[in-house]
C-alpha positions as CSV (number, residue, x, y, z in Angstrom):
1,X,27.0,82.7,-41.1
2,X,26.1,78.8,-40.2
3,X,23.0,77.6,-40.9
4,X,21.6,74.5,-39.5
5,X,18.2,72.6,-41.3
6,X,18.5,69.2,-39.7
7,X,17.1,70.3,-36.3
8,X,14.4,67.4,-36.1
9,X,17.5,65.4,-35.6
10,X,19.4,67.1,-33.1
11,X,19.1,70.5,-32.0
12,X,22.1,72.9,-30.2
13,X,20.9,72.9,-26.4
14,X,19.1,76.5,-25.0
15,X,21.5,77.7,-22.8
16,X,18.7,78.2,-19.8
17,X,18.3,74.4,-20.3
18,X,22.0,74.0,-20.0
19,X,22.2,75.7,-16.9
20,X,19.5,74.2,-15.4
21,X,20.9,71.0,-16.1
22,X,25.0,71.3,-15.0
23,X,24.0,70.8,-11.4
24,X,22.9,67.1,-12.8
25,X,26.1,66.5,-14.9
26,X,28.8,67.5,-12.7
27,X,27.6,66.7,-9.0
28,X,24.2,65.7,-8.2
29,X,24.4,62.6,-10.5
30,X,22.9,59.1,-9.4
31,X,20.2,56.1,-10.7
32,X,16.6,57.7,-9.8
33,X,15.9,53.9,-9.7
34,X,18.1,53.4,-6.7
35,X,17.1,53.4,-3.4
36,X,20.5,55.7,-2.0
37,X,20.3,59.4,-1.2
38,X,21.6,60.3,-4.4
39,X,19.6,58.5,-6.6
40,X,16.3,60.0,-4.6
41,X,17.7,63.5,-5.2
42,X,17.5,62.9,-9.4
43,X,14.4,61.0,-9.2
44,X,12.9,63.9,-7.4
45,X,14.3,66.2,-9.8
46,X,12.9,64.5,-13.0
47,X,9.5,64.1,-11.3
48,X,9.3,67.8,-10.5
49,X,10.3,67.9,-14.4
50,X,7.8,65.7,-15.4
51,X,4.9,67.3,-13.4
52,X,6.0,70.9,-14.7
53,X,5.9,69.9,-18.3
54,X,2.8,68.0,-17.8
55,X,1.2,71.2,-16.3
56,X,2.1,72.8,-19.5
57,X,0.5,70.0,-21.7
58,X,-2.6,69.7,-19.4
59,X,-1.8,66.4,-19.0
60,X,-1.0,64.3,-15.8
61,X,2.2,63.3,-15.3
62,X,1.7,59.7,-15.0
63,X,1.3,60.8,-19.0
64,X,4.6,62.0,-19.6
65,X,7.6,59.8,-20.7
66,X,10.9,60.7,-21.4
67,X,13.0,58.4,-24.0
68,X,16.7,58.8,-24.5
69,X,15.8,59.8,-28.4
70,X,13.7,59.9,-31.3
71,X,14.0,56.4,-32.6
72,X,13.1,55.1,-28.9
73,X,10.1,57.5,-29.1
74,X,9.2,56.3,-32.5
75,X,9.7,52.6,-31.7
76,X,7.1,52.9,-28.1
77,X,4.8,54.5,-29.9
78,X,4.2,52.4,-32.5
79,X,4.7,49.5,-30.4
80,X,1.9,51.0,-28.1
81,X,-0.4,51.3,-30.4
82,X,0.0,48.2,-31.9
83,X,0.2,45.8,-29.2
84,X,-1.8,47.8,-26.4
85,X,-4.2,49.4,-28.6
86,X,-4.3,46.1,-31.0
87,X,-3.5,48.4,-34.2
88,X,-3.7,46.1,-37.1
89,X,-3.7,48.7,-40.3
90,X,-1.3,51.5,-40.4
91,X,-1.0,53.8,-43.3
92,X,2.2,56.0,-44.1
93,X,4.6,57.3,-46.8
94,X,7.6,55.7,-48.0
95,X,9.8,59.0,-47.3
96,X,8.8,58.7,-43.4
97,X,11.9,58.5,-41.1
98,X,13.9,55.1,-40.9
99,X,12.7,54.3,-37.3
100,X,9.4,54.3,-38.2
101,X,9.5,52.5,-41.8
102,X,12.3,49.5,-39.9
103,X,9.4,49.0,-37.2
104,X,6.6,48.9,-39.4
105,X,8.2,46.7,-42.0
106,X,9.2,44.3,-39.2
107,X,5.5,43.7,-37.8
108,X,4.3,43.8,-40.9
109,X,6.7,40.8,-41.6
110,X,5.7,39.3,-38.7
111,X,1.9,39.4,-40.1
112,X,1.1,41.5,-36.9
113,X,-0.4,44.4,-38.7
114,X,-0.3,45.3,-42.6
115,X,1.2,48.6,-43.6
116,X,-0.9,50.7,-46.5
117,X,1.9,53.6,-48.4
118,X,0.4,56.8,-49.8
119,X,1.4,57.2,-52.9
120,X,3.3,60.6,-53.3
121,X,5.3,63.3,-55.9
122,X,8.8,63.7,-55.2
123,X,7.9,66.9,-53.0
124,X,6.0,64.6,-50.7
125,X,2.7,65.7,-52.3
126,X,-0.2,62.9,-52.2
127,X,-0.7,61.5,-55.7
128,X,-4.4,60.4,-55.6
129,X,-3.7,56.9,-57.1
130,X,-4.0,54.0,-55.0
131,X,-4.1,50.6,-55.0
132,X,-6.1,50.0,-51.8
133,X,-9.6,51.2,-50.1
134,X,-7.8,52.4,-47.2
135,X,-5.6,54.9,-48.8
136,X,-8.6,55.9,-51.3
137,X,-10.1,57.2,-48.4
138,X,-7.6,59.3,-47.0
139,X,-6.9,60.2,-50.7
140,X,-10.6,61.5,-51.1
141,X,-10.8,63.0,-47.7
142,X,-11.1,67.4,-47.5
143,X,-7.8,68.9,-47.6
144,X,-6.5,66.4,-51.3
């Protein structure tokens, strides 16, 4: 019997999803962005997606964005938040994900925002020393 542990990187495709989805892959293929027949047909496709799964997220779907992956997830959000929500002090562990440490290390290098590491065991677990009043303060917060 297979077992699989890595699915926050990928994850095998549901095969209701699959189905859904063949129309898209073998025929009814085109740039949403374009302005020909084709292209119309997808972009109302992924805006029907969009508003279903925003109905599901109570959310509008001017909300939703779909990225081609996790890093360009990773990257917009943090980018967001940085430069559109003018995000100056971000606080995170030194076992978080690759995408997110390359960003933050690369604004942080760029003096756009300064980056503040919890301190942790090597099963992730906080270790309540710290070198800096930010991370104190998550380290005292309910739940140490």
């Amino acid at each position: 019997m297979r077992i699989y542990l890595d699915n926050a990187a990928t994850t095998s495709l549901d095969k209701e999803v699959f189905n859904a989805m063949i129309p898209y892959l073998l025929g009814h293929y085109g740039n949403p962005s374009s302005h020909h027949q084709q292209g119309q047909q997808v972009r109302k496709a992924i805006e029907g997606c969009r508003a279903t799964i925003a109905s599901l997220l109570n959310a509008l779907p001017e909300e939703i964005i779909f990225t081609s992956g996790g890093t360009e997830a990773d990257n917009m959000a943090i980018l967001s938040a940085v430069y559109g929500q003018s995000i100056t002090n971000v606080i995170t562990t030194r076992f978080e994900h690759h995408a997110v440490l390359h960003t933050l290390n690369s604004l942080q290098a760029k003096g756009v925002i300064k980056v503040n590491f919890i301190k942790h065991d090597i099963k992730g677990n906080r270790c309540c020393t710290y070198d800096d009043p930010v991370t104190s303060l998550l380290c005292c917060s309910p739940g140490k």
